[in-house]
C-alpha positions in Angstrom: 100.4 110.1 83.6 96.7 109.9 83.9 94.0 108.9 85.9 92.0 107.9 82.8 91.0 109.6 78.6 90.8 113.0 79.3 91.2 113.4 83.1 93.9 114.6 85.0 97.2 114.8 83.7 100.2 115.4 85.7 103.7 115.7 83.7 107.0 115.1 85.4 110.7 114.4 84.6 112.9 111.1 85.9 115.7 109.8 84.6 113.9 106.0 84.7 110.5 106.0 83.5 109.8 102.9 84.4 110.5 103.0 87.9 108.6 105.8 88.1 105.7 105.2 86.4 105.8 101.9 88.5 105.8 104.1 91.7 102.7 105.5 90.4 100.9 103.0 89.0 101.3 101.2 92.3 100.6 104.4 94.7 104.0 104.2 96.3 104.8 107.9 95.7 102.7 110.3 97.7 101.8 113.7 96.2 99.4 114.5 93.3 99.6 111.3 91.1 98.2 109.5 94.1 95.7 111.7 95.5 94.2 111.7 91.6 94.9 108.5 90.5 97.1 109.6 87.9 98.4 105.5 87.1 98.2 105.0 83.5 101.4 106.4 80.9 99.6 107.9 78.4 102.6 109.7 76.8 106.2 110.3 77.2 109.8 112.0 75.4 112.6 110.6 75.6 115.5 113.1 75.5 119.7 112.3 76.3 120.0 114.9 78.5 118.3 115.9 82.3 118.5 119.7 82.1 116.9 119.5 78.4 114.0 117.3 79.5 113.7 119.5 82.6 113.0 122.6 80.4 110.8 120.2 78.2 108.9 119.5 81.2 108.5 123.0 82.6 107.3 124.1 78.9 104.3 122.2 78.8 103.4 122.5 82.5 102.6 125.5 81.2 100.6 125.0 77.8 97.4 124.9 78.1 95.4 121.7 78.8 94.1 121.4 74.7 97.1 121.2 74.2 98.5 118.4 76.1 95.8 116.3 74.9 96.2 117.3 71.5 100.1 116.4 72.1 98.7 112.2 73.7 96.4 111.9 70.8 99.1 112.3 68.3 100.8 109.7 69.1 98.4 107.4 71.2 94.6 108.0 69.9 93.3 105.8 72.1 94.8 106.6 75.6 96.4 103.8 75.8 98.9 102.2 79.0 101.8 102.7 77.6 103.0 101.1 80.8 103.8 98.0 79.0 105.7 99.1 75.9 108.7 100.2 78.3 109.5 96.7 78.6 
């Protein structure tokens, strides 16, 4: 999630992304997406199993941030909702 093209980026795990990114696109969950605005899907992984996206998750929590973006732009250039595409 982000608040907009290269702002703040906060990573997380759920097993229903679109529920989720609902709650923060809407403001429903308190915490960090809310307090920065983080309501557009920029990116997301898909993966079959909760303790492998989990690790996934911790991994690049701890990359650094040129590398996040580097990972969104691959696949969405233009910072794109990708809010929409979940449905």
């Amino acid at each position: 999630m982000a608040n907009r093209p290269n702002g703040t980026l906060y990573t997380g795990v759920t097993s229903n992304l679109a529920a989720r990114a609902y709650q923060h696109r809407t403001g429903l969950t308190d915490g960090f997406t809310r307090d920065h605005g983080c309501t557009q899907l920029v990116w997301f992984e898909i993966h079959d199993d909760l303790q492998e996206a989990r690790r996934r998750e911790l991994q690049i929590k701890k990359w650094k941030r040129d590398w996040k973006i580097e990972l969104i732009e691959r696949d969405n250039p233009q910072w794109k909702d990708l809010f929409e595409t979940l449905f």
